[in-house]
N, C-alpha and C positions, 0 to 999 in steps of 0.2 A: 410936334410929333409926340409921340408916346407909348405904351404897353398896344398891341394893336392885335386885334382877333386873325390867325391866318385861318381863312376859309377851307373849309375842308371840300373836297369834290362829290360831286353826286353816285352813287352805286349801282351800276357800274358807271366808271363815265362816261359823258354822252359827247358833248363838248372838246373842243380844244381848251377852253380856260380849263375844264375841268382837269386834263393831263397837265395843266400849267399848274394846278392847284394839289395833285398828290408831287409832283417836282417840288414843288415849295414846303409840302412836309417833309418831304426826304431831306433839306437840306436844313430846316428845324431840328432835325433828328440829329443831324452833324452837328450843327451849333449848340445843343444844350450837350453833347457829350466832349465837344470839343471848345466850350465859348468861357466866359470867365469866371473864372473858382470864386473872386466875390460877387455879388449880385446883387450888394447894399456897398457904398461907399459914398462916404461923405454927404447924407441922405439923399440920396440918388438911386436908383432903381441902373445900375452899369447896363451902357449900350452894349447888346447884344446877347443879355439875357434871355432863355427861353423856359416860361412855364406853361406843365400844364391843370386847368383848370376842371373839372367837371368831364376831363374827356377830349375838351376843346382847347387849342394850342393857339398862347399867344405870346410874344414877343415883342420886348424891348428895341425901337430901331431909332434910339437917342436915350441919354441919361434923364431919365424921367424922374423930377421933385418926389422926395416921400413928404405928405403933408401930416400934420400933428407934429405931438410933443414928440421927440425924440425917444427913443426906448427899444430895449432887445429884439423886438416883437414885430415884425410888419404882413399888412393885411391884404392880400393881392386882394379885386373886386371886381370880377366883370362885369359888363353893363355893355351886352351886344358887341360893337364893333371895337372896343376898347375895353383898356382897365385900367383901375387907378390903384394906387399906393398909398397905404397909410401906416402911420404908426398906431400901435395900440400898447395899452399896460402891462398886460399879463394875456394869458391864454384860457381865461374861461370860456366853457365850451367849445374850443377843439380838442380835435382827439386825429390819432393817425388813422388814414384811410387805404386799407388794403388793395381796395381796386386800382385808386391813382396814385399809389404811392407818394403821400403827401399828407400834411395836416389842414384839416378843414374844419368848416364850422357847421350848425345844420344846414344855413341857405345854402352851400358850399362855396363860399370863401375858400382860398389857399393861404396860408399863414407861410413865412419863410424865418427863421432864427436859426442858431446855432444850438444843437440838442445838447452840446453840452453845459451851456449857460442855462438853459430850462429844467436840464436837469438837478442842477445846483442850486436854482432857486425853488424849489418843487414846484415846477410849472408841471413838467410832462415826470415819471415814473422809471419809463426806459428810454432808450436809443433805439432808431430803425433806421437810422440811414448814417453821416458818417462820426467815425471817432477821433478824424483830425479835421481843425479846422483853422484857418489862416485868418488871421484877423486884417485891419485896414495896417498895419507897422508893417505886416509881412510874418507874426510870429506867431508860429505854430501851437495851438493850445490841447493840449494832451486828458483826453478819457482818464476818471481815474482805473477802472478798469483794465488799461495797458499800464497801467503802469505800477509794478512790482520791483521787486528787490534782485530777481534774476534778472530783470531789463535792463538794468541801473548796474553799471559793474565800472570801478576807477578805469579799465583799459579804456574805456569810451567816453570818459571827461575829462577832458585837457584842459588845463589854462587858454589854449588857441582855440578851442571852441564854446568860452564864455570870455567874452568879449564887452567893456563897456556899452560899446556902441549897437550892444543888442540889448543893454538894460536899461528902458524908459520909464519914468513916472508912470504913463500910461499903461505901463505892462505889470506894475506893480500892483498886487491887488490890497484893499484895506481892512483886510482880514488875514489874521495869522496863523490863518487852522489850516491852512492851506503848505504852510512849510517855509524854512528860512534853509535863506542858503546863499544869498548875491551879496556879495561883497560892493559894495559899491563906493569905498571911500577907505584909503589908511594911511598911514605913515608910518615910516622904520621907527625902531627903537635899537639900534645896535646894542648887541652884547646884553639884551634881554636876559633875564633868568626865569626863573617860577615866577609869573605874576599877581596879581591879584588888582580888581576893578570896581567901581562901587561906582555908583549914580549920585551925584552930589542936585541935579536938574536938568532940565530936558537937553541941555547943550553942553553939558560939563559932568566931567568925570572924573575921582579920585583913580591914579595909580600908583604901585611901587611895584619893586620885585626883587629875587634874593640878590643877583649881583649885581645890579646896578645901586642897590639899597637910596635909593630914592623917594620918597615921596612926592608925587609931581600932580600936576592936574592938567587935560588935556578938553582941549572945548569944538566942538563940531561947530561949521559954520554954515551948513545944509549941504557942502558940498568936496569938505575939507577937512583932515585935524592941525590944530594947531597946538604947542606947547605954550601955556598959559602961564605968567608969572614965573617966581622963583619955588627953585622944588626943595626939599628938604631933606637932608642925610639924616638916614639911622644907619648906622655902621651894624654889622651881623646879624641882619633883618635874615630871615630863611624859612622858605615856603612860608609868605605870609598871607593871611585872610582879613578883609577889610569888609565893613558895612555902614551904609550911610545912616545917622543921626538926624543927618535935618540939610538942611541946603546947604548950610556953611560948615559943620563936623562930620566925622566919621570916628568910626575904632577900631582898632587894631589888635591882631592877635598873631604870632607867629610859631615856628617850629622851635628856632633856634635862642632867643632870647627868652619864649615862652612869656612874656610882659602884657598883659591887658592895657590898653592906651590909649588915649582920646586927642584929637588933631583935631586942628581949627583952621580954616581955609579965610582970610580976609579978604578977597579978591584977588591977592598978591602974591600973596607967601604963605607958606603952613608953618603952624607953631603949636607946641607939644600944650596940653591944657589939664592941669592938677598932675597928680602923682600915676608913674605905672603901676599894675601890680601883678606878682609873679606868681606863675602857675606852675608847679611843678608836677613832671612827668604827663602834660597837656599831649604829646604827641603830634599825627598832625591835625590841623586844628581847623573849624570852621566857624562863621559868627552869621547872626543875622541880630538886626536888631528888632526891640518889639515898638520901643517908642522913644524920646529922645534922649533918654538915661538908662534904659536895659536892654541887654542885652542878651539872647542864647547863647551858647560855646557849646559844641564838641570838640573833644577829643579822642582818636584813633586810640590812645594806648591805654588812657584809662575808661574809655568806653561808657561815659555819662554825658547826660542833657543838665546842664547848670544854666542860674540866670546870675546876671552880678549886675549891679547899681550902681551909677553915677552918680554920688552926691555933688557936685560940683568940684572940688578935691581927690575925691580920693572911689576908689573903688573896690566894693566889698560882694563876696557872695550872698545871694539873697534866696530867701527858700531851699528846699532839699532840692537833690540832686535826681535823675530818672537812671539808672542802670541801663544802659544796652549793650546787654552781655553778649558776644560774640560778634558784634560787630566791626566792619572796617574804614576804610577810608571813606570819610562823608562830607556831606556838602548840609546845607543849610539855606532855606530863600526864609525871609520873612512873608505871612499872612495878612496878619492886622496885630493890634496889641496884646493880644492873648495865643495868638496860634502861630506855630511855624512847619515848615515843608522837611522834611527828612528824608535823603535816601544814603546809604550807601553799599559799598564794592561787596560785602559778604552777606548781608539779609539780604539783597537786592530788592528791597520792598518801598514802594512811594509810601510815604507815612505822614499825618497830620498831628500833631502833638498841638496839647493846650496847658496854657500853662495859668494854675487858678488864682496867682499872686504870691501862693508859696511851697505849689507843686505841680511838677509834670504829670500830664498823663495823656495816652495814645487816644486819638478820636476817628470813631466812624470804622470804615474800612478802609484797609492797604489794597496795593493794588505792586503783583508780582511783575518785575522788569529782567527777571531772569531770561538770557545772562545781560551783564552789563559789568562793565572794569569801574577805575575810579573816576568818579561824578562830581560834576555839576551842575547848578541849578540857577536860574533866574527867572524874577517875579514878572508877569508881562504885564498883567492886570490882576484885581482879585482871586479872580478863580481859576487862571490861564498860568501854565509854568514850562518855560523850556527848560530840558534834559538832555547835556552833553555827555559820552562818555567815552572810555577808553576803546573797548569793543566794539562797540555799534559804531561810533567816527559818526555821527551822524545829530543834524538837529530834531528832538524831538519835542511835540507838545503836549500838553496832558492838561486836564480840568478838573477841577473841583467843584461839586455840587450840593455842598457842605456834610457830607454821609461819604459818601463814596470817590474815588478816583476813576477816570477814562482815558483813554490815549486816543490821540486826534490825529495828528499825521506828523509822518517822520518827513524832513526837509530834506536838500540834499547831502552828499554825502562829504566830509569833509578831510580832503585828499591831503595826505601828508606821508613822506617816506617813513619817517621815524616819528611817534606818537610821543610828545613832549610837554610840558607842561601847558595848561590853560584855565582859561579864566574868563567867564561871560558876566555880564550887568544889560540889562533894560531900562533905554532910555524910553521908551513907548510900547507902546501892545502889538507894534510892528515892527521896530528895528531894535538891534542886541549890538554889544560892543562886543567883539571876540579879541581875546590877547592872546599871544600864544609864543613860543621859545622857540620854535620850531622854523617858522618863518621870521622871526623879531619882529612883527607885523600889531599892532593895533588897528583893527579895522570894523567899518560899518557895515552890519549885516540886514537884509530888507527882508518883510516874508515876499514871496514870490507864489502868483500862481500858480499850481503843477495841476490843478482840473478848472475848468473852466465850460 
């Protein structure tokens, strides 16, 4: 069996087949408004499908093979008393057909996909038919056009309604412009304070924070965190900023001891490496590094961009210092070896700084994130940076196209009673570590598709 032609009757009828034959469209008519929302599953053509072609109505009365490569895209064909199924690559030359409401080709083929998948790859321009559509898990893939910021409101995101058991590999997409927001993985940290997170490599991460004053490392197992080795006390650590060095170091900067610092991870244990050195009136503080001995610093109170060098021992200012007068609470992501990401709570401005070996200066154009509270930032890839912040509660992503900044899509929204300390790192150009005081939670964050 297969896609099969229902005959249409002659005008007027003459016949008794012919009255058997407008019954059999009347009840075509039932089954394509009443028959099954997929119509592709598991390359199958689902029994009980009804299309129409050219005008003329035909029907699936068994799950009928789609032959070819697999791919978004399938190619109804008819051929008289039947029709066959196939896959195709893309959508060169079809286009939608007003009369059969349908996309076709010139022979007129019917093409069947989800318009919002062609829309995303720029197959098709617009939408003409629908803006939800359920894929073979069962899960619903949302237009981005429904989907706004009035749609989206915490009353209507609960924990009870994001559920593991609705977040699949498969539903993940492998692209990040699309929004982060699923947690899919954490472990307590009782008695959390202000944290701080750095990416030591793809499955390991530096942490501490003010009251636990720990230095610890915690390592992803695809599916899990575990506490890794022995962690290391700094007694009167407070609101501290860390950045990675290199696979096995990181450094340290904080509020309350104000100490520039370098830590050495051996697989086991962390251990302090040459001498700290003290920053006075540093404020709060933020680091990124440029490569595996300098480092940037801000500070909130005295409101300058500084680099300082590691010689192996010891640690000294290096080149002048950039003013940013009127600034507030800021965050810092590294670039490459000469540039770093800027924003914070009172310019509200995304910023690129280069720094020329012995002085800062601002590159390209800013791009205004007004309003926004106090931020943070993580690197996802070169030109890719997520943007958390007080206000918004929300993941955001932005790009760099070496001149200018753009903002890509905000993720979902990130539900908390009371806004409390946090802290993100990128282990990939898809998943983010988020730390937070709020929930004592270290957890792994996916992008998720919200258009499709």
């Amino acid at each position: 069996m297969s896609i099969v032609l229902k005959t249409a009757p002659v005008d007027p009828p003459l016949a008794n087949d012919d009255w058997t034959r407008t019954q059999d469209l009347i009840t075509m008519l039932f089954l394509g408004n009443n028959g099954p929302i997929l119509r592709v599953v598991g390359g199958n053509i689902v029994k009980g499908s009804v299309f129409q072609i050219g005008g003329a109505i035909y029907y699936a009365d068994s799950d009928t093979a789609i032959t070819g490569s697999a791919s978004d895209y399938v190619k109804i064909t008819p051929a008289g008393a039947t029709a066959s199924a196939s896959y195709v690559a893309d959508l060169s030359g079809v286009s939608w057909s007003d009369e059969y409401n349908g996309y076709v080709d010139v022979s007129g083929n019917l093409y069947i996909f989800d318009e919002g998948l062609a829309l995303s790859a720029g197959e098709i321009s617009e939408c003409h038919k629908r803006y939800l559509h359920i894929n073979e898990n069962g899960v619903v893939n949302i237009a981005e056009a429904n989907i706004t910021e009035a749609n989206i409101t915490e009353a209507n995101i609960t924990e009870a309604n994001i559920t593991e058991a609705n977040i699949t590999e498969a539903n993940i997409d492998n692209t990040y412009i699309y929004g982060f927001g699923v947690d899919i993985g954490n472990i307590d940290i009782s008695g959390m304070g202000a944290p701080a997170v750095a990416m030591i490599n793809s499955t390991t991460i530096a942490f501490i924070d003010s009251d636990l004053e720990q230095l610890r490392t915690y390592t992803w197992s695809g599916s899990a965190w575990s506490l890794s080795g022995s962690g290391l006390s700094i007694p009167g650590v407070g609101a501290p900023s860390i950045c990675a060095l290199s696979t096995t170091d990181i450094a340290m900067i904080d509020l309350t001891t104000r100490t520039l610092t370098k830590y050495h991870w051996d697989g086991s244990s962390w251990a302090q490496v040459g001498n700290g050195l003290t920053l006075i009136a540093l404020g709060n503080s933020a680091i990124a590094s440029l490569d595996s001995d300098d480092v940037a610093v801000y500070g909130s109170t005295i409101q300058v961009l500084r680099t300082y060098h590691f010689d192996g021992t010891d640690w000294a200012l290096s080149g002048s210092e950039l003013s940013l007068t009127g600034a507030g609470a800021g965050a810092l992501a590294p670039m490459d070896s000469t540039h770093v990401v800027f924003l914070d709570s009172a310019n509200e401005e995304l910023r690129t700084y280069t720094w020329s070996g012995s002085a800062w200066s601002l590159s390209g154009d800013v791009l205004s994130l007004t309003p926004i509270g106090s931020p943070v930032l993580a690197k996802l890839d070169s030109s890719h940076y997520l943007v958390v912040d007080d206000t918004n509660k929300k993941f955001s992503t932005y790009y760099w196209d070496g001149t200018k900044w753009y903002k890509e899509k905000d993720g979902l929204p990130i539900i908390m009673d009371t806004w409390v300390y946090i802290a993100i790192t990128a282990i990939s150009d898809t998943e983010i570590v988020f730390a937070n005081k709020y929930f004592e939670k270290l957890s792994l964050y996916k992008a998720v598709k919200l258009l499709t």
